[in-house]
C-alpha positions, 0 to 999 in steps of 0.5 A: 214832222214827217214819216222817215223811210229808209229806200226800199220802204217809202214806196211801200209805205205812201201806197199804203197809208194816206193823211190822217187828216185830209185822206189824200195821198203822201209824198216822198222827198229825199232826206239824208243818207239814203232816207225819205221823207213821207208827208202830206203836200196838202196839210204839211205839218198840221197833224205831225205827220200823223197817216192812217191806212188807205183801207180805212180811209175808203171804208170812211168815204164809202160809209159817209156815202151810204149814210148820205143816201139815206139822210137824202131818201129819210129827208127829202125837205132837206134835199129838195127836187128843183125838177118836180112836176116839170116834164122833160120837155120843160127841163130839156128846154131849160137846159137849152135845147 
């Protein structure tokens, strides 16, 4: 199932809205009688052409970056540090310079 539009909305509508379920970026191809189709070239049919706002979308990312960061500075056993206690030489030589 795929989101139809007439002309002059499509464009406006895959700039402003995302798939619900990959968050990536729509589509559009030409329907009948001046329509278009908005969908998601990743997921197709998987969610029925089911889209959120793009707003939402990067304030999701930006809220799982944040909590990222902070599982990685409350957890550092989970998130070992393959470089500590070497000196810059020893990872610049490991690096192969």
């Amino acid at each position: 199932m795929t989101a139809t539009f007439q002309d002059g909305e499509i464009d406006q509508f895959i700039a402003r809205r995302v798939c619900a379920r990959c968050y990536g970026d729509l589509i559009k191809t030409q329907a009948d009688n001046r329509m278009w189709d908005a969908s998601c070239p990743t997921c197709g049919d998987a969610w029925g052409g089911t889209t959120v706002s793009r707003a939402y979308a990067e304030r999701l990312g930006q809220q799982a970056l944040s909590e990222r960061s902070e599982v990685k500075n409350n957890l550092p056993d989970l998130f070992p540090n393959p470089n500590r206690d070497k000196t810059v030489e020893q990872i610049i030589s490991e690096l192969g310079f």
